[in-house]
PDB file with one MODEL, atoms N, CA, C and O in Angstrom:
MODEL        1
ATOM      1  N   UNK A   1      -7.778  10.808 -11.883  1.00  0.00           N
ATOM      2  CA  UNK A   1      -7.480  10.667 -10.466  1.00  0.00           C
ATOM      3  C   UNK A   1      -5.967  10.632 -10.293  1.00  0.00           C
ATOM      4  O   UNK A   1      -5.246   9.761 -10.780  1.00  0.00           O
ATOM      5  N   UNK A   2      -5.420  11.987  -9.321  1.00  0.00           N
ATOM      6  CA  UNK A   2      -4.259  11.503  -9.513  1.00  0.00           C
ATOM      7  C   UNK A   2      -3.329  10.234  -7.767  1.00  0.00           C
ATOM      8  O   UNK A   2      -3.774   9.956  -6.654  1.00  0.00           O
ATOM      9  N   UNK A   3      -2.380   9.980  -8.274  1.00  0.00           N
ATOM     10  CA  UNK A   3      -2.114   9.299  -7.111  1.00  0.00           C
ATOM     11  C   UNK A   3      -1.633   9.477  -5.780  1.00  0.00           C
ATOM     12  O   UNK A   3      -1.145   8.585  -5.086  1.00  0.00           O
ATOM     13  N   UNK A   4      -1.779  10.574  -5.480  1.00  0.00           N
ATOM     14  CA  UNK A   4      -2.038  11.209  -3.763  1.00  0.00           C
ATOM     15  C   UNK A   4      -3.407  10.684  -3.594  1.00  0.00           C
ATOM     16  O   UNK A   4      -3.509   9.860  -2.685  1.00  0.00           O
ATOM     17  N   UNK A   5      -4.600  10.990  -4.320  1.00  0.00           N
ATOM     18  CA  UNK A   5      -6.625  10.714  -4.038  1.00  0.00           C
ATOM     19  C   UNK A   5      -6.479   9.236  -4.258  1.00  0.00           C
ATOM     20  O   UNK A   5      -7.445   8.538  -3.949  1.00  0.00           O
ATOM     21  N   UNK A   6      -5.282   8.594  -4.805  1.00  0.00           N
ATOM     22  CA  UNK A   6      -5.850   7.125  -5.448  1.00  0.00           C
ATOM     23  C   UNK A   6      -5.257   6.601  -3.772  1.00  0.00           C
ATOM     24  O   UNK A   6      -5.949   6.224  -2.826  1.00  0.00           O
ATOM     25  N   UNK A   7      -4.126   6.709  -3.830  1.00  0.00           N
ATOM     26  CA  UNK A   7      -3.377   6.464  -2.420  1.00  0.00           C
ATOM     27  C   UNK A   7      -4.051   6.222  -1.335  1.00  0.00           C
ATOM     28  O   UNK A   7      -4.077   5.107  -0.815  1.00  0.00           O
ATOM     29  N   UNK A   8      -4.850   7.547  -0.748  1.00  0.00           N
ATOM     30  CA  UNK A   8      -5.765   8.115   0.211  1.00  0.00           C
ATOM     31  C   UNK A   8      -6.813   6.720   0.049  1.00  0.00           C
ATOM     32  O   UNK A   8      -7.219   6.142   1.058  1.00  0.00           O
ATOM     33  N   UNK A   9      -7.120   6.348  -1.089  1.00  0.00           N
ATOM     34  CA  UNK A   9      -8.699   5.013  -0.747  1.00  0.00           C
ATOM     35  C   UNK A   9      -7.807   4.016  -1.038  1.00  0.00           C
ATOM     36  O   UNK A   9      -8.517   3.012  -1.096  1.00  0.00           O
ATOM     37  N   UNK A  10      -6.697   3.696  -1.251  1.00  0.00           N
ATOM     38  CA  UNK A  10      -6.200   2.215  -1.301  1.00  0.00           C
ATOM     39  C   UNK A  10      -5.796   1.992   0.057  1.00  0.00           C
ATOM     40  O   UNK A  10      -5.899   0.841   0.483  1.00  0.00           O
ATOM     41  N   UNK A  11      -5.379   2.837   0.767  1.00  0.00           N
ATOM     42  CA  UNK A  11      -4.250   2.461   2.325  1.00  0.00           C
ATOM     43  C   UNK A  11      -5.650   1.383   3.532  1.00  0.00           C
ATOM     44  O   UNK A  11      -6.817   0.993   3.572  1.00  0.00           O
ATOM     45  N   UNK A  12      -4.759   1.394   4.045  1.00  0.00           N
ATOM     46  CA  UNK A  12      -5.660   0.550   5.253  1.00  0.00           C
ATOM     47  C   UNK A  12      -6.057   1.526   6.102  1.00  0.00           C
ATOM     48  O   UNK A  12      -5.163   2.231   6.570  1.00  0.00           O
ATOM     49  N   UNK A  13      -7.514   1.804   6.510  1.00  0.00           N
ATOM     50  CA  UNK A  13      -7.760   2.722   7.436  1.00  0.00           C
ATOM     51  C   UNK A  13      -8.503   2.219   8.417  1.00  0.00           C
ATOM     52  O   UNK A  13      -9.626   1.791   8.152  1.00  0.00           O
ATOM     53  N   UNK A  14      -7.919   2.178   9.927  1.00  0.00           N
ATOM     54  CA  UNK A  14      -8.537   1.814  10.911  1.00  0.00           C
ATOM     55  C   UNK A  14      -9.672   2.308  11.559  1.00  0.00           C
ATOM     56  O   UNK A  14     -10.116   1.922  12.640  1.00  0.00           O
ATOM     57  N   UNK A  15     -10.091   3.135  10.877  1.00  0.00           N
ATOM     58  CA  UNK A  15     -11.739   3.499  11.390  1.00  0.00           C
ATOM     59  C   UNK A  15     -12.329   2.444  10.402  1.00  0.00           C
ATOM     60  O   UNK A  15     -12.701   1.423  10.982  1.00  0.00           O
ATOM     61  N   UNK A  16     -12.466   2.444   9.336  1.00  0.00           N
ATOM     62  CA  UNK A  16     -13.622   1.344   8.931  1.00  0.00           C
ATOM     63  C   UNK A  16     -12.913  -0.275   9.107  1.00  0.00           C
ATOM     64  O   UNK A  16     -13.542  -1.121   8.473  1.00  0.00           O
ATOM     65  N   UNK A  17     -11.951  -0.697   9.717  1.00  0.00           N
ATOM     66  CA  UNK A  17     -11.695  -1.957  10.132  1.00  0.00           C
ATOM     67  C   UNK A  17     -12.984  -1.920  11.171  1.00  0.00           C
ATOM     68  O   UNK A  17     -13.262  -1.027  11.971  1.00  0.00           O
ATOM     69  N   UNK A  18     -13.851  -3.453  10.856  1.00  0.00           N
ATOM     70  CA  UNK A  18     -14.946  -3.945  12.044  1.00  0.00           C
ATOM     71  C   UNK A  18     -14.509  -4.909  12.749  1.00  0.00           C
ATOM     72  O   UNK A  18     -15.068  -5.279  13.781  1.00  0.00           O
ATOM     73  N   UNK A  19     -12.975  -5.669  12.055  1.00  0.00           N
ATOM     74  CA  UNK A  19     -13.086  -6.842  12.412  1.00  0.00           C
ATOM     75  C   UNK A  19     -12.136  -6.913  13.767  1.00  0.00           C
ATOM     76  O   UNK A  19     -12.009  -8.080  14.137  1.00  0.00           O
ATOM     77  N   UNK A  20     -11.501  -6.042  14.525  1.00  0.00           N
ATOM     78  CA  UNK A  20     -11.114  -5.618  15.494  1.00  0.00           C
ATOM     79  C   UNK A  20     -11.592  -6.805  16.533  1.00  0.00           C
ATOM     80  O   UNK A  20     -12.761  -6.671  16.896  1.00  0.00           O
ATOM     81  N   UNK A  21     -10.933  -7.881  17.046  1.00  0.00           N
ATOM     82  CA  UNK A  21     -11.332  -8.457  18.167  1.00  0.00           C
ATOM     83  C   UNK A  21     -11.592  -8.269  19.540  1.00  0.00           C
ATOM     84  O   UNK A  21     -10.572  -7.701  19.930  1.00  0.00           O
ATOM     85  N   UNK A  22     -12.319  -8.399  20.475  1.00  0.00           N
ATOM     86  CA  UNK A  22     -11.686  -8.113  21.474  1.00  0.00           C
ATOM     87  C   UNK A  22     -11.302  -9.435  22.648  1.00  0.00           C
ATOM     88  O   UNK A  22     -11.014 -10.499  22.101  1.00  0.00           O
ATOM     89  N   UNK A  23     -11.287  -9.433  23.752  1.00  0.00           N
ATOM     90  CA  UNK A  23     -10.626 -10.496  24.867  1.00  0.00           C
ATOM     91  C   UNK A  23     -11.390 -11.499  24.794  1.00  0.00           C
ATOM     92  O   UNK A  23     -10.845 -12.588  24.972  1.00  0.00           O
ATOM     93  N   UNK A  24     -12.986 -11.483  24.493  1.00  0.00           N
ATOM     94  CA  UNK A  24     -14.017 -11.929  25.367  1.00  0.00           C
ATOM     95  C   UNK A  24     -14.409 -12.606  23.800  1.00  0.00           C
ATOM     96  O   UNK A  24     -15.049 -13.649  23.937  1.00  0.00           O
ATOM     97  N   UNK A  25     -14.213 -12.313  22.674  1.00  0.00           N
ATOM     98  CA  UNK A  25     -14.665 -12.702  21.168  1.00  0.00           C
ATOM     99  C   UNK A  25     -14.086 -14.250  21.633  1.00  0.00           C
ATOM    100  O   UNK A  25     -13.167 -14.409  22.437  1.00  0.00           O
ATOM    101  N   UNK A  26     -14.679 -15.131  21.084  1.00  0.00           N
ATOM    102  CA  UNK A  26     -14.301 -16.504  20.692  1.00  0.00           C
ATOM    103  C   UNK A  26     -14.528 -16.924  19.300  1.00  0.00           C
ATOM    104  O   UNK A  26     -13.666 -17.700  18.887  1.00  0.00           O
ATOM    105  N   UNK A  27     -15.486 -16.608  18.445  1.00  0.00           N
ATOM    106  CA  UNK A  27     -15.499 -17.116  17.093  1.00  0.00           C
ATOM    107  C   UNK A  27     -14.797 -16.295  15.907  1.00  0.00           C
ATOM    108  O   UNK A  27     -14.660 -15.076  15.802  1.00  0.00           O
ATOM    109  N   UNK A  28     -14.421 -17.251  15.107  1.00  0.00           N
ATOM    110  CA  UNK A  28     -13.137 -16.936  14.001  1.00  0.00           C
ATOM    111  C   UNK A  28     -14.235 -15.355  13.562  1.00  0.00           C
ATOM    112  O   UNK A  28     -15.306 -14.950  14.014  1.00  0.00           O
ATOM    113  N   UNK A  29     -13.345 -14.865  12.548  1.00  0.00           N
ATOM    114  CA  UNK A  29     -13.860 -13.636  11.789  1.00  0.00           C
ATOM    115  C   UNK A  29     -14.112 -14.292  10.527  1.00  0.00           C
ATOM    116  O   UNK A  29     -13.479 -15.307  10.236  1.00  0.00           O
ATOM    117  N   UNK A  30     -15.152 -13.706   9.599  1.00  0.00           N
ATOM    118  CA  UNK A  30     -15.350 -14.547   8.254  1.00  0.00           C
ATOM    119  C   UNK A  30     -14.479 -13.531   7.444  1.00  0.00           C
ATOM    120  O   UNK A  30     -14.836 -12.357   7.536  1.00  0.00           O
ATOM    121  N   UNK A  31     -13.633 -13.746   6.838  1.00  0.00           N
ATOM    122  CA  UNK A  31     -13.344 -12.819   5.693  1.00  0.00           C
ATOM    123  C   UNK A  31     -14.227 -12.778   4.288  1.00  0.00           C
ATOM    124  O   UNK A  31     -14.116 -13.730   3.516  1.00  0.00           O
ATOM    125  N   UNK A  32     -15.340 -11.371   3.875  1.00  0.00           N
ATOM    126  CA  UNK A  32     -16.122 -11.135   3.280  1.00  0.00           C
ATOM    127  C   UNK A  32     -15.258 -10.799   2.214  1.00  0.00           C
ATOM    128  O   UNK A  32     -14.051 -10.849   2.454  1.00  0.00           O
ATOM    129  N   UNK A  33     -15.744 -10.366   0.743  1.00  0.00           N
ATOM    130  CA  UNK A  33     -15.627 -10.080  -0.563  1.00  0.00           C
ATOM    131  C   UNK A  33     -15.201  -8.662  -0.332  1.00  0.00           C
ATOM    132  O   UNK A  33     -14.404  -8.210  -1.154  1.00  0.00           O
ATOM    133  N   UNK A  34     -15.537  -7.997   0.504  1.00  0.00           N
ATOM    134  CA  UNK A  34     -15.120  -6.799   0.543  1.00  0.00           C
ATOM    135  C   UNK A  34     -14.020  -6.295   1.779  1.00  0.00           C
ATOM    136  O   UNK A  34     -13.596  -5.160   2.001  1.00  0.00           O
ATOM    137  N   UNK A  35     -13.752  -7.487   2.437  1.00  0.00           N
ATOM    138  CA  UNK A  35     -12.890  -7.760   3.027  1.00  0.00           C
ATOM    139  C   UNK A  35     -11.105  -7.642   2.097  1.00  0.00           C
ATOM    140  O   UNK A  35     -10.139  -6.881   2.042  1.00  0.00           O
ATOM    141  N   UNK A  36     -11.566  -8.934   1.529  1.00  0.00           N
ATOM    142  CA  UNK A  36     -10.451  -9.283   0.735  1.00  0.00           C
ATOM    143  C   UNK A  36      -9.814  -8.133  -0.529  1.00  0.00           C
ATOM    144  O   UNK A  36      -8.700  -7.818  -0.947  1.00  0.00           O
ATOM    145  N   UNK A  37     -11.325  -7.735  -0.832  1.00  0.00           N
ATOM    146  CA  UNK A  37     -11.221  -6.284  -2.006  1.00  0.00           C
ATOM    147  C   UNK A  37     -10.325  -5.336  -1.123  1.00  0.00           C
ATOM    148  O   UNK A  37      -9.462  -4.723  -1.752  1.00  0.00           O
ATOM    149  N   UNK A  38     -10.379  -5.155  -0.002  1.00  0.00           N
ATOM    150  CA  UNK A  38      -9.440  -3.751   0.435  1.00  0.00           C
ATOM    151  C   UNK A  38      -7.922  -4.633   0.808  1.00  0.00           C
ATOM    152  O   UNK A  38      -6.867  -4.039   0.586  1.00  0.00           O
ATOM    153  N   UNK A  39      -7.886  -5.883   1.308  1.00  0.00           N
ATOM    154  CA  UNK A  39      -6.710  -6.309   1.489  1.00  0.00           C
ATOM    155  C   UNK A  39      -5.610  -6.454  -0.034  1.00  0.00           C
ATOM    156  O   UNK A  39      -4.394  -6.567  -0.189  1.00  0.00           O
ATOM    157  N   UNK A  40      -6.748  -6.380  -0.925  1.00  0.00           N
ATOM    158  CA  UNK A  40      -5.982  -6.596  -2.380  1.00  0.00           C
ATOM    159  C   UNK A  40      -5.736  -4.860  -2.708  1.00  0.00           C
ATOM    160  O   UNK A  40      -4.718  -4.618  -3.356  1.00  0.00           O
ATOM    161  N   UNK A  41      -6.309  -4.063  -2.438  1.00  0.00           N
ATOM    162  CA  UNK A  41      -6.273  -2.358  -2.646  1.00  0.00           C
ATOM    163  C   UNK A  41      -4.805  -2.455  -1.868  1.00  0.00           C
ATOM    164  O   UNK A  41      -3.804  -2.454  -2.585  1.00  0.00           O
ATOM    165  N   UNK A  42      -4.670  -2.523  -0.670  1.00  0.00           N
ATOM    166  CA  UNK A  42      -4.198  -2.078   0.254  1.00  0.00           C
ATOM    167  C   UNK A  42      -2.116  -2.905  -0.146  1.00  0.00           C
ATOM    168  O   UNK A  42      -0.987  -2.477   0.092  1.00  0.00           O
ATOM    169  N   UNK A  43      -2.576  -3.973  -0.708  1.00  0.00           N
ATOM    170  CA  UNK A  43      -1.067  -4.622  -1.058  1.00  0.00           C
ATOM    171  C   UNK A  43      -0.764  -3.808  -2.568  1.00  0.00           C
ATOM    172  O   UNK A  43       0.261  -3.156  -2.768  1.00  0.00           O
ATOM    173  N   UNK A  44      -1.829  -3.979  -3.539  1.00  0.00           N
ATOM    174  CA  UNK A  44      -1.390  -2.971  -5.124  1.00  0.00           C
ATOM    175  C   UNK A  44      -0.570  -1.844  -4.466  1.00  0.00           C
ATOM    176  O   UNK A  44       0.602  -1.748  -4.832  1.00  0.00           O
ATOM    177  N   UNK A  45      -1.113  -0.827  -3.380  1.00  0.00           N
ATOM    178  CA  UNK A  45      -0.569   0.461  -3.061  1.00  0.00           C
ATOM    179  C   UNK A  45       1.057   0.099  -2.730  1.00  0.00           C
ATOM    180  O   UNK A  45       2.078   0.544  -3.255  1.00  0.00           O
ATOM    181  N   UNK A  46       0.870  -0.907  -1.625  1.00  0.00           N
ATOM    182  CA  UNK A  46       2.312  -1.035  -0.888  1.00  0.00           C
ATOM    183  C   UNK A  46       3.207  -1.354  -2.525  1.00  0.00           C
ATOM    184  O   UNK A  46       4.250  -0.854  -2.948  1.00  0.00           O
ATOM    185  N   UNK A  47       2.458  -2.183  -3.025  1.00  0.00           N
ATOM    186  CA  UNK A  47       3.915  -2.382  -4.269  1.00  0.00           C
ATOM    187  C   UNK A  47       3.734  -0.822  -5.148  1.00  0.00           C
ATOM    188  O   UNK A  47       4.860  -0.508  -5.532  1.00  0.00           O
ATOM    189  N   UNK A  48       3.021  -0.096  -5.445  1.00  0.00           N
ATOM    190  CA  UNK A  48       3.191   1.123  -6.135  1.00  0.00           C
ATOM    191  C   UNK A  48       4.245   1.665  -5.277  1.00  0.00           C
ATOM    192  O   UNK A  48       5.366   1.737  -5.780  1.00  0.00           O
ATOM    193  N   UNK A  49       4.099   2.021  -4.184  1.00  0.00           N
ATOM    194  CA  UNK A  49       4.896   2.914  -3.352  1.00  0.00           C
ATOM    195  C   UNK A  49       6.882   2.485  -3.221  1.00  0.00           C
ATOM    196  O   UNK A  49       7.851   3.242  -3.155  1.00  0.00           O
ATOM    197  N   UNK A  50       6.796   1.163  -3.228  1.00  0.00           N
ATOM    198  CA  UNK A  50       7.554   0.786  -3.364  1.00  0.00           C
ATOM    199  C   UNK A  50       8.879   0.477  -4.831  1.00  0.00           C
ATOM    200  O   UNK A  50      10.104   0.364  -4.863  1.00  0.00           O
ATOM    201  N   UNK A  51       7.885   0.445  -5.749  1.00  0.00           N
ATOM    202  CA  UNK A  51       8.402   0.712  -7.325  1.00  0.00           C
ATOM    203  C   UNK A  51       9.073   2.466  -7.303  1.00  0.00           C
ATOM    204  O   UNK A  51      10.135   2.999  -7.626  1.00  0.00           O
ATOM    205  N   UNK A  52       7.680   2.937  -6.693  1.00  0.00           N
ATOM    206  CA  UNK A  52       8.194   4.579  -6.878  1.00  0.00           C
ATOM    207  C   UNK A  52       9.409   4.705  -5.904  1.00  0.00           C
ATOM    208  O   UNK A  52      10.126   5.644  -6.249  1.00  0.00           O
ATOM    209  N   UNK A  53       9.767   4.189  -5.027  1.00  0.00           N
ATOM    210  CA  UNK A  53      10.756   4.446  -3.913  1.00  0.00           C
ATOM    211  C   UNK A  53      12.142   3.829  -4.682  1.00  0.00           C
ATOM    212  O   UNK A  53      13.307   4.217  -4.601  1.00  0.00           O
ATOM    213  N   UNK A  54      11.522   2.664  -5.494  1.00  0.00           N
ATOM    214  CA  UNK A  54      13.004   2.240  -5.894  1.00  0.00           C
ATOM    215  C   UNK A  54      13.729   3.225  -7.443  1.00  0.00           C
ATOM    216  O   UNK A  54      14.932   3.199  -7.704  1.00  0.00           O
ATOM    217  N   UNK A  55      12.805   3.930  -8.195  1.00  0.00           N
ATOM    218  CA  UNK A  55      12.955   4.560  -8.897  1.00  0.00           C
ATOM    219  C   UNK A  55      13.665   5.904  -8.132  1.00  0.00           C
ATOM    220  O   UNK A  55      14.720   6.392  -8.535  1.00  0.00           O
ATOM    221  N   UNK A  56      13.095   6.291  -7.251  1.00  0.00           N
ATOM    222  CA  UNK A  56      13.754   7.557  -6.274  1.00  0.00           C
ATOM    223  C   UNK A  56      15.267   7.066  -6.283  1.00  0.00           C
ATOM    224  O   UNK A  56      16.228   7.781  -6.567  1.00  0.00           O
ATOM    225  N   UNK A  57      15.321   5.568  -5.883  1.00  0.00           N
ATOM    226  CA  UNK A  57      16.941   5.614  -4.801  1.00  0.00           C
ATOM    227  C   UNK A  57      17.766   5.320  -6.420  1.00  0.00           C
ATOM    228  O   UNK A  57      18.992   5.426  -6.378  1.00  0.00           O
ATOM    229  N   UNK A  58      17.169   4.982  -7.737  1.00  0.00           N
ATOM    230  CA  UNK A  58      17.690   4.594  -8.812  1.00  0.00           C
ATOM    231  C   UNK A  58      18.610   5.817  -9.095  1.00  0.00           C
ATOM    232  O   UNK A  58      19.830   5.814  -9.258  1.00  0.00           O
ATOM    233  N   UNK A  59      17.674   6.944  -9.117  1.00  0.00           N
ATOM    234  CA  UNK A  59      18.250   8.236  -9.629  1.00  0.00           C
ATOM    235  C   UNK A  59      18.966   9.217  -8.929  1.00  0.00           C
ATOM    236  O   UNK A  59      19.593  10.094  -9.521  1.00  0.00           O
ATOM    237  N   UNK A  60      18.891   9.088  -7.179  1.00  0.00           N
ATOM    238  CA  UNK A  60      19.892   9.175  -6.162  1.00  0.00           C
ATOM    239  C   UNK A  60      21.415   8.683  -6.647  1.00  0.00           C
ATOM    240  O   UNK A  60      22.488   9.277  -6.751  1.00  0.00           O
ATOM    241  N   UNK A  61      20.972   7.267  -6.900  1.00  0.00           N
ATOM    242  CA  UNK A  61      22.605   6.344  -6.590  1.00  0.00           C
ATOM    243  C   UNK A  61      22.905   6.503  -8.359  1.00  0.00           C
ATOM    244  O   UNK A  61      24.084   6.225  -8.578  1.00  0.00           O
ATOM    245  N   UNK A  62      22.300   6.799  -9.382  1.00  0.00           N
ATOM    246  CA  UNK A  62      22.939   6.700 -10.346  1.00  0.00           C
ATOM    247  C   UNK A  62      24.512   7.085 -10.822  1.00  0.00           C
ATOM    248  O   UNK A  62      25.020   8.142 -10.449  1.00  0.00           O
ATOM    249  N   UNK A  63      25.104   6.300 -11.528  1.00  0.00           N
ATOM    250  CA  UNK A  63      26.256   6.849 -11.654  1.00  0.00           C
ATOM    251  C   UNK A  63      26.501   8.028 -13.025  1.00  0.00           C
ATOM    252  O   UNK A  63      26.280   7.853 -14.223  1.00  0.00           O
ATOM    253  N   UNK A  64      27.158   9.522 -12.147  1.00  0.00           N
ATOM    254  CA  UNK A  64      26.907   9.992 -13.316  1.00  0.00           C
ATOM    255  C   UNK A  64      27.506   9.881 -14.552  1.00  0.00           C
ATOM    256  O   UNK A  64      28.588   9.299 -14.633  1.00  0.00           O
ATOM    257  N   UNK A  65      26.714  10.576 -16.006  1.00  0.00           N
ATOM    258  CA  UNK A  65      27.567  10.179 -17.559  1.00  0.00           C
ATOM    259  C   UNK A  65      28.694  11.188 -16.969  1.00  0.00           C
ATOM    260  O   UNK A  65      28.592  12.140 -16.195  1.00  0.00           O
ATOM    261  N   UNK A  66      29.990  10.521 -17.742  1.00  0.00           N
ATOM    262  CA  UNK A  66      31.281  11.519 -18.370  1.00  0.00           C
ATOM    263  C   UNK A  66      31.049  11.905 -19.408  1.00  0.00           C
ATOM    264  O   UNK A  66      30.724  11.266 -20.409  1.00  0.00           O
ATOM    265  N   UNK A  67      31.212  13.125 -19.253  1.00  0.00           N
ATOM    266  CA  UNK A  67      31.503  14.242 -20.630  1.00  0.00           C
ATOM    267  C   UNK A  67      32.470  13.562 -21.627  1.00  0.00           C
ATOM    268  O   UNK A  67      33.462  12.867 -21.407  1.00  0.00           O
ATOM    269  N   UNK A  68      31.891  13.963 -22.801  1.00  0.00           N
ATOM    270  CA  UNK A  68      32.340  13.411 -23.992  1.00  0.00           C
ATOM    271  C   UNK A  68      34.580  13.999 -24.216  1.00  0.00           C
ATOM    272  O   UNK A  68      35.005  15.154 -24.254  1.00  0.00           O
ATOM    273  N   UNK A  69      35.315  12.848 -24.296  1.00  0.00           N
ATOM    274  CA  UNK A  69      36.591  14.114 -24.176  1.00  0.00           C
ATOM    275  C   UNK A  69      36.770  14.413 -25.629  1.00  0.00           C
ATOM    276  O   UNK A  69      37.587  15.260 -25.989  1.00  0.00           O
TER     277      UNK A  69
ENDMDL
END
């Protein structure tokens, strides 16, 4: 699996969010097992994305080698 398809099922996607409140709701939401399973998917991604972003700006800002004199 590579990580564009892994990406795609870790992110948060607001069509299968149920727990959407609305005005008129009064009782808490239960957070289920599979609740918490996508909130834990959904933070792993943000720190992948973020490792890879800091590796990007690593090799942007690197300073380059001097040639040997």
């Amino acid at each position: 699996m590579d990580l564009k398809s892994q990406a795609s099922d870790m992110r948060y996607n607001p069509a299968r969010d149920s727990t959407v409140l609305k005005n008129d709701d009064t009782r808490k939401t239960r957070l289920t097992l599979k609740h918490i399973n996508e909130l834990r998917k959904a933070s792993e991604q943000h720190v992948l994305e973020q490792e890879k972003e800091l590796e990007f700006v690593r090799k942007m800002y690197k300073t380059p080698e001097q040639a040997p004199a």
